[in-house]
Every structure is written in C-alpha cells, then in structure tokens.
mmCIF file as gemmi writes it, N, C-alpha and C atoms, coordinates in Angstrom:
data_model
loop_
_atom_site.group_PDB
_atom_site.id
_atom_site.type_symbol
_atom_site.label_atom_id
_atom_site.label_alt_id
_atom_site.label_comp_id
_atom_site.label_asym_id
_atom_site.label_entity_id
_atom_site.label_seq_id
_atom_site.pdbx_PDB_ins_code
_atom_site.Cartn_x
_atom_site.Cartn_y
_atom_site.Cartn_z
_atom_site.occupancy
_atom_site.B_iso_or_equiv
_atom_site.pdbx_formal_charge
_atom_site.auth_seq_id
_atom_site.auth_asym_id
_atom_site.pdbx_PDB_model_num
ATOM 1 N N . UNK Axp A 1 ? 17.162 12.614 -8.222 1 0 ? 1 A 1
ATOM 2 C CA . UNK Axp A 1 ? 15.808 13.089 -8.438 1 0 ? 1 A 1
ATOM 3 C C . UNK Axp A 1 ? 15.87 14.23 -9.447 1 0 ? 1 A 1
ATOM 4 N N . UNK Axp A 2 ? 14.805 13.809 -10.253 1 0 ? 2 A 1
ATOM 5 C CA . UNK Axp A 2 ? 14.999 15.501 -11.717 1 0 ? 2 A 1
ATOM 6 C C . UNK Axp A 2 ? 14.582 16.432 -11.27 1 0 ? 2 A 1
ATOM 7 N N . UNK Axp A 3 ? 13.689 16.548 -10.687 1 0 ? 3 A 1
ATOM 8 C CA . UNK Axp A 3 ? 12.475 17.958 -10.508 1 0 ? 3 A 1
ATOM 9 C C . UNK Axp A 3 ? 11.288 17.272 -8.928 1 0 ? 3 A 1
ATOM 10 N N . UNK Axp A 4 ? 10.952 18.419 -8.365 1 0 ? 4 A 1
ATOM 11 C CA . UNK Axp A 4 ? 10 18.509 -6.98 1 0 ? 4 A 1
ATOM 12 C C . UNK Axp A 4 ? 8.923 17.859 -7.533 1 0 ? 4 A 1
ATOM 13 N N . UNK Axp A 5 ? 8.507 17.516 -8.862 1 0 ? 5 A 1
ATOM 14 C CA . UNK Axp A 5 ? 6.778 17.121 -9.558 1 0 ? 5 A 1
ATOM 15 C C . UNK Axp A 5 ? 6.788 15.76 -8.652 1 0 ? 5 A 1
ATOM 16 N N . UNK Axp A 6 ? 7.765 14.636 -8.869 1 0 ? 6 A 1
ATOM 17 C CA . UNK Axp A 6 ? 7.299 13.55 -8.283 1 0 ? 6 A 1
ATOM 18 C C . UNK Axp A 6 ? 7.172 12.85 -6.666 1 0 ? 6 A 1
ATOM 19 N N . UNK Axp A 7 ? 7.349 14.532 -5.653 1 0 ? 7 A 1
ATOM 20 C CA . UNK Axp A 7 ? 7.441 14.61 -4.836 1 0 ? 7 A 1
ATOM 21 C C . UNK Axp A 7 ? 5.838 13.976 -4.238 1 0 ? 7 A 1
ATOM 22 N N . UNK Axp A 8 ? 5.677 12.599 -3.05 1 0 ? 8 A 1
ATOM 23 C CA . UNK Axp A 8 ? 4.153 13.099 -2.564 1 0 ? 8 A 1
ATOM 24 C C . UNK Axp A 8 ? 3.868 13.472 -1.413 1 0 ? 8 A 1
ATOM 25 N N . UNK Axp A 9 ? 2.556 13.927 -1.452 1 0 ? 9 A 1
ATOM 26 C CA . UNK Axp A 9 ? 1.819 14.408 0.125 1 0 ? 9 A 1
ATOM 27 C C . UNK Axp A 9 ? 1.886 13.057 0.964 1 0 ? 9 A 1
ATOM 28 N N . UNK Axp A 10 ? 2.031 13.484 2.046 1 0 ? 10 A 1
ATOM 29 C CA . UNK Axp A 10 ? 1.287 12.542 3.215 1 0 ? 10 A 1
ATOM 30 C C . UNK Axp A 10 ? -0.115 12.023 2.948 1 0 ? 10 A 1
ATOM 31 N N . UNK Axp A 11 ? -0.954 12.775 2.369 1 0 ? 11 A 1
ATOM 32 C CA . UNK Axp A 11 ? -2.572 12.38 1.828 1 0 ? 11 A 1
ATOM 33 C C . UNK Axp A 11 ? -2.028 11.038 0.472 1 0 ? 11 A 1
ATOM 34 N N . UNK Axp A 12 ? -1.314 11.81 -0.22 1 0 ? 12 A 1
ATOM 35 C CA . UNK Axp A 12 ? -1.294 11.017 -1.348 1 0 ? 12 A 1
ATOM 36 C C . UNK Axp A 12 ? -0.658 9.615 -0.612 1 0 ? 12 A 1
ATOM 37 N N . UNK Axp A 13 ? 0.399 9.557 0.053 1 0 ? 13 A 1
ATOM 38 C CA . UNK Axp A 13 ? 0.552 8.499 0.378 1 0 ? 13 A 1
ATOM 39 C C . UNK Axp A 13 ? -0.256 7.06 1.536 1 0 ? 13 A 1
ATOM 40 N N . UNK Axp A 14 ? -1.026 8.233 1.926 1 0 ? 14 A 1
ATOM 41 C CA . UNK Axp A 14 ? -2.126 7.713 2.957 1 0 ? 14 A 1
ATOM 42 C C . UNK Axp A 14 ? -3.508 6.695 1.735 1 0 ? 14 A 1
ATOM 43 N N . UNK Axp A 15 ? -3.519 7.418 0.694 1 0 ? 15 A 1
ATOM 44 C CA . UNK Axp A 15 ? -4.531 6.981 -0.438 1 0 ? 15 A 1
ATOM 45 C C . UNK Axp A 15 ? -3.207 5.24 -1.006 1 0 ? 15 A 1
ATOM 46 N N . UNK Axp A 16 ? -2.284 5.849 -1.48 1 0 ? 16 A 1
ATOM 47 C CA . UNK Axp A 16 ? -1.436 4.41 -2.125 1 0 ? 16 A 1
ATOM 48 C C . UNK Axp A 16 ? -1.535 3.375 -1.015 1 0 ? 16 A 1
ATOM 49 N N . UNK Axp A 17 ? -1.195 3.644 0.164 1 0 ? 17 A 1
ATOM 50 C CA . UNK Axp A 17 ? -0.819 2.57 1.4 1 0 ? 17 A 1
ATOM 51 C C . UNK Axp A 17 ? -2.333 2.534 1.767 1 0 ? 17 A 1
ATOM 52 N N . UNK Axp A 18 ? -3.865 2.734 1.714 1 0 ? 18 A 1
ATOM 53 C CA . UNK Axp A 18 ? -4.735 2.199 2.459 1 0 ? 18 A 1
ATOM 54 C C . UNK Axp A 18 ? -4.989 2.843 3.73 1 0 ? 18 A 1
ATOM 55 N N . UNK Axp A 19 ? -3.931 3.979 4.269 1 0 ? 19 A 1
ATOM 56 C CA . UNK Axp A 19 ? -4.29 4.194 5.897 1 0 ? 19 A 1
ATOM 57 C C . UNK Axp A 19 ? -5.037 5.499 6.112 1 0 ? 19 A 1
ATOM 58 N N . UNK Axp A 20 ? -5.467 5.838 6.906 1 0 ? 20 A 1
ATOM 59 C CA . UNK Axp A 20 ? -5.116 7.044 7.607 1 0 ? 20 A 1
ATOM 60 C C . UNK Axp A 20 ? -3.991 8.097 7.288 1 0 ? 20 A 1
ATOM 61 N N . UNK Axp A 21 ? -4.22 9.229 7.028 1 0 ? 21 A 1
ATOM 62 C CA . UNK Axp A 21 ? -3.246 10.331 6.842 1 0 ? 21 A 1
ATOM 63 C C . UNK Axp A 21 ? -2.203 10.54 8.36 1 0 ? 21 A 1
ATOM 64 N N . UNK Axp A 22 ? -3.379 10.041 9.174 1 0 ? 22 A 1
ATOM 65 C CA . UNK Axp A 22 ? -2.383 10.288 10.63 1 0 ? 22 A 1
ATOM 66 C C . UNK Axp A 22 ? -1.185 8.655 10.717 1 0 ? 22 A 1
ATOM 67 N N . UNK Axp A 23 ? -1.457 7.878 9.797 1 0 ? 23 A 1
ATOM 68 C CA . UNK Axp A 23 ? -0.523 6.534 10.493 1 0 ? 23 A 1
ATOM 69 C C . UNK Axp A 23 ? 0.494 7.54 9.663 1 0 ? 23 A 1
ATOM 70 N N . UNK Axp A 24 ? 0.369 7.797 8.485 1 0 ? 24 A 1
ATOM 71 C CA . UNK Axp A 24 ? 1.683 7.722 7.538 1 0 ? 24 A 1
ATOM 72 C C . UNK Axp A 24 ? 2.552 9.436 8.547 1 0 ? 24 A 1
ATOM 73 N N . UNK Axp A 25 ? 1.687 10.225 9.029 1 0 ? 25 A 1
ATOM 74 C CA . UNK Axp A 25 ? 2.86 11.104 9.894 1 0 ? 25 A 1
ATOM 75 C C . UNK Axp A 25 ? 3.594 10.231 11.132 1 0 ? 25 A 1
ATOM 76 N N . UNK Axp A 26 ? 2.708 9.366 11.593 1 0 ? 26 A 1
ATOM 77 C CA . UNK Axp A 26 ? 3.124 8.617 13.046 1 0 ? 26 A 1
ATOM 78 C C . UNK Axp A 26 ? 4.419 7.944 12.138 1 0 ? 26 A 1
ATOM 79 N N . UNK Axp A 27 ? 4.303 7.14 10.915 1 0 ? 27 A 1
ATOM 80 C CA . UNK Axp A 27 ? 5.367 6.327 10.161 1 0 ? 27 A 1
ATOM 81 C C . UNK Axp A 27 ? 7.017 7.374 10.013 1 0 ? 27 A 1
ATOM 82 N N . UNK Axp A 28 ? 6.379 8.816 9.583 1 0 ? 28 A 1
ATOM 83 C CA . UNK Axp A 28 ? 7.395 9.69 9.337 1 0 ? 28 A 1
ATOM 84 C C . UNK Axp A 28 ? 8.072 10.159 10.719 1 0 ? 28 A 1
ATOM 85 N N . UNK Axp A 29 ? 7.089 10.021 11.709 1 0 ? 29 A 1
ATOM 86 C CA . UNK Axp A 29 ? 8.134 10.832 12.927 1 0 ? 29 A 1
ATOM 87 C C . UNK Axp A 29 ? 8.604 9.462 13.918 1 0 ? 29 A 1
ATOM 88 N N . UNK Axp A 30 ? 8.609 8.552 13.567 1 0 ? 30 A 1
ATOM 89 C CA . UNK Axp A 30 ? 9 7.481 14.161 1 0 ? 30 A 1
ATOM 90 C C . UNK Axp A 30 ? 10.408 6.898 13.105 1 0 ? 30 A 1
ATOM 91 N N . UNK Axp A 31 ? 10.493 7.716 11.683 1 0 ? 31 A 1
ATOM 92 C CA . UNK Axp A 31 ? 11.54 7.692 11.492 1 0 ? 31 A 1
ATOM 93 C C . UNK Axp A 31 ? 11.746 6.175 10.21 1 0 ? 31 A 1
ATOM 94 N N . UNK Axp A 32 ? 10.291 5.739 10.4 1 0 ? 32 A 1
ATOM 95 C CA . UNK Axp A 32 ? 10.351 4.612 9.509 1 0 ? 32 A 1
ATOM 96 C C . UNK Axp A 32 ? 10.153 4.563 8.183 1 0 ? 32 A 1
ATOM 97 N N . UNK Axp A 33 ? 9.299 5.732 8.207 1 0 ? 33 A 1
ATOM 98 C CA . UNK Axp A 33 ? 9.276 6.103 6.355 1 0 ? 33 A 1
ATOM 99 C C . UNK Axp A 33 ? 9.958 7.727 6.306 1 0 ? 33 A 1
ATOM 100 N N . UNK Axp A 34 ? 10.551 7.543 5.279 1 0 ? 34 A 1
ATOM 101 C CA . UNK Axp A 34 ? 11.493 8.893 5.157 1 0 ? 34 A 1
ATOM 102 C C . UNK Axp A 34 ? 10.598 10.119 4.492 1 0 ? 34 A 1
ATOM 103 N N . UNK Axp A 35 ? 11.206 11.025 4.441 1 0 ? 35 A 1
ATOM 104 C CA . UNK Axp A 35 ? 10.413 12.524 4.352 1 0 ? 35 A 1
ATOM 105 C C . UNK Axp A 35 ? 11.533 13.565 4.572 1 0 ? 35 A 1
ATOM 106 N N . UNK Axp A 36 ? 10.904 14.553 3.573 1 0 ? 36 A 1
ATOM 107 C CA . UNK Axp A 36 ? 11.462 16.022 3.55 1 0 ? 36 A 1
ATOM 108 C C . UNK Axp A 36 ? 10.838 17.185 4 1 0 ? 36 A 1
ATOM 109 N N . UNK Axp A 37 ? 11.064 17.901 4.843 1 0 ? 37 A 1
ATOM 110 C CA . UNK Axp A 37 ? 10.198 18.56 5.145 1 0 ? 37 A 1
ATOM 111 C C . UNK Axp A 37 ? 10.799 20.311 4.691 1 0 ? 37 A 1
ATOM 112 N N . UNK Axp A 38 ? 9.542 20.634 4.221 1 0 ? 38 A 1
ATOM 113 C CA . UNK Axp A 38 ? 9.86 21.787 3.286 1 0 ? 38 A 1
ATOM 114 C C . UNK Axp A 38 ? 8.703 23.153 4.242 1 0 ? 38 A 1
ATOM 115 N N . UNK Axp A 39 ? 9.301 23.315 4.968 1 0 ? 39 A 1
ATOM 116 C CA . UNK Axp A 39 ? 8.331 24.695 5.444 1 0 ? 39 A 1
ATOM 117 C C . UNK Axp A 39 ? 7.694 23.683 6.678 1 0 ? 39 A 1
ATOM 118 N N . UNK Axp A 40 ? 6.271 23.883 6.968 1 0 ? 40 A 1
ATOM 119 C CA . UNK Axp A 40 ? 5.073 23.191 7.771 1 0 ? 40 A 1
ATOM 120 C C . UNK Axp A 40 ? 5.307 21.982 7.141 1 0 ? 40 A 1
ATOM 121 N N . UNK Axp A 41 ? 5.401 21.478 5.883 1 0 ? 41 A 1
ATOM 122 C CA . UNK Axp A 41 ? 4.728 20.625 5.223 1 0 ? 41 A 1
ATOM 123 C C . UNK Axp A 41 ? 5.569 19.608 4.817 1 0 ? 41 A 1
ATOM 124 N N . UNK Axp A 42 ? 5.693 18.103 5.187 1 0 ? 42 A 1
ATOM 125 C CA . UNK Axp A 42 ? 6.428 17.092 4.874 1 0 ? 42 A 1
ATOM 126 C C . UNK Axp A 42 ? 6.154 16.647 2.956 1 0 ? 42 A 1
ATOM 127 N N . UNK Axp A 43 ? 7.114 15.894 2.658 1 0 ? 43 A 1
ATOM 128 C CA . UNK Axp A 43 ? 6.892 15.308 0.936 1 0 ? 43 A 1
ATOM 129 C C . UNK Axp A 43 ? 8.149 13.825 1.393 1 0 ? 43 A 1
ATOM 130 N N . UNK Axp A 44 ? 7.009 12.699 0.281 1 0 ? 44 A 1
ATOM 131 C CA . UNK Axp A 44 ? 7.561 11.72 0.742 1 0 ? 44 A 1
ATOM 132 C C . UNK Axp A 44 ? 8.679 11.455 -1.032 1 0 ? 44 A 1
ATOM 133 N N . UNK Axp A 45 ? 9.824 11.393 -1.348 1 0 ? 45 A 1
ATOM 134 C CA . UNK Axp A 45 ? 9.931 10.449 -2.209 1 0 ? 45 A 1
ATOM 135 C C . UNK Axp A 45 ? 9.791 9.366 -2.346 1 0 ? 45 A 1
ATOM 136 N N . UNK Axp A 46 ? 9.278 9.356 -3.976 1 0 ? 46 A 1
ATOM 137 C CA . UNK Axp A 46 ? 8.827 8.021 -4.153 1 0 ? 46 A 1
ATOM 138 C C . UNK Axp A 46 ? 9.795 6.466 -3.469 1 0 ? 46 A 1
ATOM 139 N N . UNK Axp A 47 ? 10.744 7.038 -4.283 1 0 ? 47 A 1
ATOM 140 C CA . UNK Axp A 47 ? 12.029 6.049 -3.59 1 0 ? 47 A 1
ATOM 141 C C . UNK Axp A 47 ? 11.64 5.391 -2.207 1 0 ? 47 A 1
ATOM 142 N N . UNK Axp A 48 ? 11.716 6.215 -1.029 1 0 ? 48 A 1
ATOM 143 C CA . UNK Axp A 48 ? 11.428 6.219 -0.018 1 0 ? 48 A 1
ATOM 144 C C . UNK Axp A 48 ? 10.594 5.242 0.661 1 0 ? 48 A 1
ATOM 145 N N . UNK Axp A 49 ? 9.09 5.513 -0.474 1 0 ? 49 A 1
ATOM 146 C CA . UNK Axp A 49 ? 8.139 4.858 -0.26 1 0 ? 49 A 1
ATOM 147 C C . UNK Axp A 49 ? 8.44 3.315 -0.77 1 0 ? 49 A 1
ATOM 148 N N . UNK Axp A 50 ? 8.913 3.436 -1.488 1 0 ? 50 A 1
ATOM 149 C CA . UNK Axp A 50 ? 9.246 2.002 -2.121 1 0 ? 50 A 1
ATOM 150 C C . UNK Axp A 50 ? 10.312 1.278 -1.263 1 0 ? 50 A 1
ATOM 151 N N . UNK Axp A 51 ? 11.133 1.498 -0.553 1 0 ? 51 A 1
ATOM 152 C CA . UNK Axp A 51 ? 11.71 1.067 0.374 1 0 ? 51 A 1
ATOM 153 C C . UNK Axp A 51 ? 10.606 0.626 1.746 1 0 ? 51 A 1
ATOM 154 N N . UNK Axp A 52 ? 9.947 1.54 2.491 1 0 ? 52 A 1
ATOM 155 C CA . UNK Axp A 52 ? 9.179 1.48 3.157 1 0 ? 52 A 1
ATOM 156 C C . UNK Axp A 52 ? 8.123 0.285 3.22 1 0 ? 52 A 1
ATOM 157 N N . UNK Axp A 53 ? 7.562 0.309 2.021 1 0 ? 53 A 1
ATOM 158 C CA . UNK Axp A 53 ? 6.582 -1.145 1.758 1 0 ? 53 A 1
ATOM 159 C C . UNK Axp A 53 ? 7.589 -1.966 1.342 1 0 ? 53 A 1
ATOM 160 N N . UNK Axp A 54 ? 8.651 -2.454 0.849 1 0 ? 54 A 1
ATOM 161 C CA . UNK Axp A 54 ? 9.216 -3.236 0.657 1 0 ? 54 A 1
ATOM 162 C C . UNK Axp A 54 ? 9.661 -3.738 1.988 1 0 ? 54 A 1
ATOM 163 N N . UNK Axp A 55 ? 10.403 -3 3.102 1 0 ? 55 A 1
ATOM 164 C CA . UNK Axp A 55 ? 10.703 -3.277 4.595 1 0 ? 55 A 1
ATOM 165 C C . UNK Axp A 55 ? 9.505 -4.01 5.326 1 0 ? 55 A 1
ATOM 166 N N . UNK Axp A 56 ? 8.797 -3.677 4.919 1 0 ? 56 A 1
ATOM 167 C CA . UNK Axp A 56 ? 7.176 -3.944 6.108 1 0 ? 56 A 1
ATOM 168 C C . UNK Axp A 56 ? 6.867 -5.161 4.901 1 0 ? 56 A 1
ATOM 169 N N . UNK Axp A 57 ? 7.281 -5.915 3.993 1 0 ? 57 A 1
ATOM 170 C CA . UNK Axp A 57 ? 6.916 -6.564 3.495 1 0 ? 57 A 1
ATOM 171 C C . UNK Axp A 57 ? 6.67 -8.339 4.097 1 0 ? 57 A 1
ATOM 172 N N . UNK Axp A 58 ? 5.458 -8.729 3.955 1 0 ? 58 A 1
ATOM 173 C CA . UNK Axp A 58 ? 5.464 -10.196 4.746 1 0 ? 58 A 1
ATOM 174 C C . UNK Axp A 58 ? 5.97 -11.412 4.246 1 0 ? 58 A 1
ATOM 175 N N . UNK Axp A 59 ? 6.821 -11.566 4.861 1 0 ? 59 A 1
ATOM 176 C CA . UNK Axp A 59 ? 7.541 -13.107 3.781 1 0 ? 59 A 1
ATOM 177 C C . UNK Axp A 59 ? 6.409 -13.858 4.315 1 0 ? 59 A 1
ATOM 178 N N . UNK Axp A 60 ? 6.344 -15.302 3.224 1 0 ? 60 A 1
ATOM 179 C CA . UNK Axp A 60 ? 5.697 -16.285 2.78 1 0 ? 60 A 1
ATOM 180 C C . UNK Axp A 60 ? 5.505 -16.986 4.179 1 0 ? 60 A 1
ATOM 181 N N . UNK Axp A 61 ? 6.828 -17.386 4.846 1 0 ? 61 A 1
ATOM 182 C CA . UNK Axp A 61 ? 6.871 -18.158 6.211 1 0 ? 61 A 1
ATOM 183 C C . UNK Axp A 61 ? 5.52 -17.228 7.368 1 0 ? 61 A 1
ATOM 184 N N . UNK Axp A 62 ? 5.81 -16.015 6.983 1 0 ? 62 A 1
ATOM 185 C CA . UNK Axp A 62 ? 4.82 -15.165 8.217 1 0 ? 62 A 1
ATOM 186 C C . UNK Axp A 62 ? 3.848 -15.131 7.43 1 0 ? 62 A 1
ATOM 187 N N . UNK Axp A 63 ? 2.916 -15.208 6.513 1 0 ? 63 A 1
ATOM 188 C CA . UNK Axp A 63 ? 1.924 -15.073 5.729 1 0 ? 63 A 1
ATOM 189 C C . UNK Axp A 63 ? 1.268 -15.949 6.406 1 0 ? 63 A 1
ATOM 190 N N . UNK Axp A 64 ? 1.491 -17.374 6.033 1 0 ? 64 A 1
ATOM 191 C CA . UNK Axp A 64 ? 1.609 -18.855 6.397 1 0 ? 64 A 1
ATOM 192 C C . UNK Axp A 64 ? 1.016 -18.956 8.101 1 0 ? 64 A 1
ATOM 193 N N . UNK Axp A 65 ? 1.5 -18.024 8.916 1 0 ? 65 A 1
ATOM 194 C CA . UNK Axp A 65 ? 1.635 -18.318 10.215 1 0 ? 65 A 1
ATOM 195 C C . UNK Axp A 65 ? 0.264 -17.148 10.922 1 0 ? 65 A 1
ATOM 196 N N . UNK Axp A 66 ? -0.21 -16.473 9.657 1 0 ? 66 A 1
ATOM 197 C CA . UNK Axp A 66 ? -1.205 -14.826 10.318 1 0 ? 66 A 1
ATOM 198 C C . UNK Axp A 66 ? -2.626 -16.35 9.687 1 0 ? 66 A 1
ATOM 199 N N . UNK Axp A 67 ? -2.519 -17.295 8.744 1 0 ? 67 A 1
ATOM 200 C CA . UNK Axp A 67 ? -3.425 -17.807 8.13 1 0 ? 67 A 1
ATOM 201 C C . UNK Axp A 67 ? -3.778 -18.797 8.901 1 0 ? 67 A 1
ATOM 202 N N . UNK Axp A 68 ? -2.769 -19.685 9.624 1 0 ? 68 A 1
ATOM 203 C CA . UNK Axp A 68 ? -2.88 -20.487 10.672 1 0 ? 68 A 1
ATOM 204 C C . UNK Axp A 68 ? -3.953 -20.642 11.631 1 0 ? 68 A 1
ATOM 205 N N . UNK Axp A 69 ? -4.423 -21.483 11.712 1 0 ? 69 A 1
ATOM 206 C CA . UNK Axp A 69 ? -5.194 -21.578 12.793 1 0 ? 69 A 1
ATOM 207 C C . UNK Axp A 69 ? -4.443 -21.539 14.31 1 0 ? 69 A 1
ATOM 208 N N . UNK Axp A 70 ? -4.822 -20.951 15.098 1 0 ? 70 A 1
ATOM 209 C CA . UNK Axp A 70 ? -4.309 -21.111 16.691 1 0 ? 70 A 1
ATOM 210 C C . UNK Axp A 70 ? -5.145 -21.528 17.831 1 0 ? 70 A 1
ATOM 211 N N . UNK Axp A 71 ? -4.768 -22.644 18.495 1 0 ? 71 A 1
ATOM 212 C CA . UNK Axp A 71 ? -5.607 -22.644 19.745 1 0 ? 71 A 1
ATOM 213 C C . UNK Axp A 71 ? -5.05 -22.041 21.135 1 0 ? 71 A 1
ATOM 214 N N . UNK Axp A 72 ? -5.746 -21.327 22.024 1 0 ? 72 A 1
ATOM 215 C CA . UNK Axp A 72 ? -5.265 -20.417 22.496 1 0 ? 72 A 1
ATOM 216 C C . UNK Axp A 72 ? -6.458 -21.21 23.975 1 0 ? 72 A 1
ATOM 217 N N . UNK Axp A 73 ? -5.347 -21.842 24.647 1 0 ? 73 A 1
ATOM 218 C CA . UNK Axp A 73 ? -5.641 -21.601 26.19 1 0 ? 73 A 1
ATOM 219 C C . UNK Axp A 73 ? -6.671 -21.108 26.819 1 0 ? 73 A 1
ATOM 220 N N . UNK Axp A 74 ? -8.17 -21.448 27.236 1 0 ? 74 A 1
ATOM 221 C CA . UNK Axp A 74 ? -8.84 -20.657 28.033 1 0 ? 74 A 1
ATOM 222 C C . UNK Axp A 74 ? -7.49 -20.284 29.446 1 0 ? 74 A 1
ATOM 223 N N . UNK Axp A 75 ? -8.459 -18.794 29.527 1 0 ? 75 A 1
ATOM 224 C CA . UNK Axp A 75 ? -7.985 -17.59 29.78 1 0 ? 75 A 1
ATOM 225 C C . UNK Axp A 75 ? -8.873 -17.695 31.434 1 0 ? 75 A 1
ATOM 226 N N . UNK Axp A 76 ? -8.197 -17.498 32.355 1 0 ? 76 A 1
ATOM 227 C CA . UNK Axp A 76 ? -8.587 -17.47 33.551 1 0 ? 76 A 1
ATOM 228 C C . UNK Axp A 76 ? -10.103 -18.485 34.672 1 0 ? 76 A 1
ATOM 229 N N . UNK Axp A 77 ? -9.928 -19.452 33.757 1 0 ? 77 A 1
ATOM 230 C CA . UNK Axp A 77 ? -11.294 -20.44 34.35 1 0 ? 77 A 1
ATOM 231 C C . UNK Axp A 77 ? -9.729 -21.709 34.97 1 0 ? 77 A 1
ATOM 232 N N . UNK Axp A 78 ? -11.05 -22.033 36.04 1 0 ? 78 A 1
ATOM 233 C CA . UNK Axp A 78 ? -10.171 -23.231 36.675 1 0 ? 78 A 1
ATOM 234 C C . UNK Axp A 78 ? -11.371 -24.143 36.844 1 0 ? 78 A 1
C-alpha cells in the first residue's frame, strides 16, 4: 500500500456494497471483511474489499437455483 488516501470508511463501503453502515461493521467484527482499526475508527482496504465480494460471490450453479422455481409442501394442514 503507498499512502493512508486509498484507505475506506465503513460509510464508504456501506455506499459501494448497497447495505447498511451497520451490516458492513457486523461483516468486520465477524471477521469476514478485513479492517484496520486506527483509534475509535475502523478503514477498510481496498484489497480487502475486493476479496470480500469476490468470496460472497454467486456461482452460476447457485444463481440458477435462487431463480428456480420451488414447490414447497403445504405447511401444517391435514
């Protein structure tokens, strides 16, 4: 890494990924997305992040299978 500039916030990364500012701390203290923590305040490298969405990434076979139709058993009738 050259310099702290391409360091990001938890906000900033909450804006790239779509979530909540609170998933991406739940992501960091669960150990799944990496982080530095400098004082109070966590910073994600980019790197990091790019690993992170690449891990959580959906192969084609599971894509395939969320698109699927399912029939699902009535649920407690006799």
């Amino acid at each position: 890494m050259e310099n702290g500039n391409n360091l990001l916030t938890p906000e900033q990364v909450a804006g790239i990924l779509q979530v909540h500012v609170l998933t991406v701390y739940s992501y960091i203290r669960r150990g799944s997305l990496g982080a530095v923590r400098l004082g109070r305040s966590y910073r994600i490298i980019p790197e990091e992040l790019a690993l992170f969405i690449e891990s959580n990434r959906v192969k084609k076979r599971q894509a395939m299978e969320v698109n699927s139709p399912v029939s699902h058993p009535k649920r407690g009738r006799t």
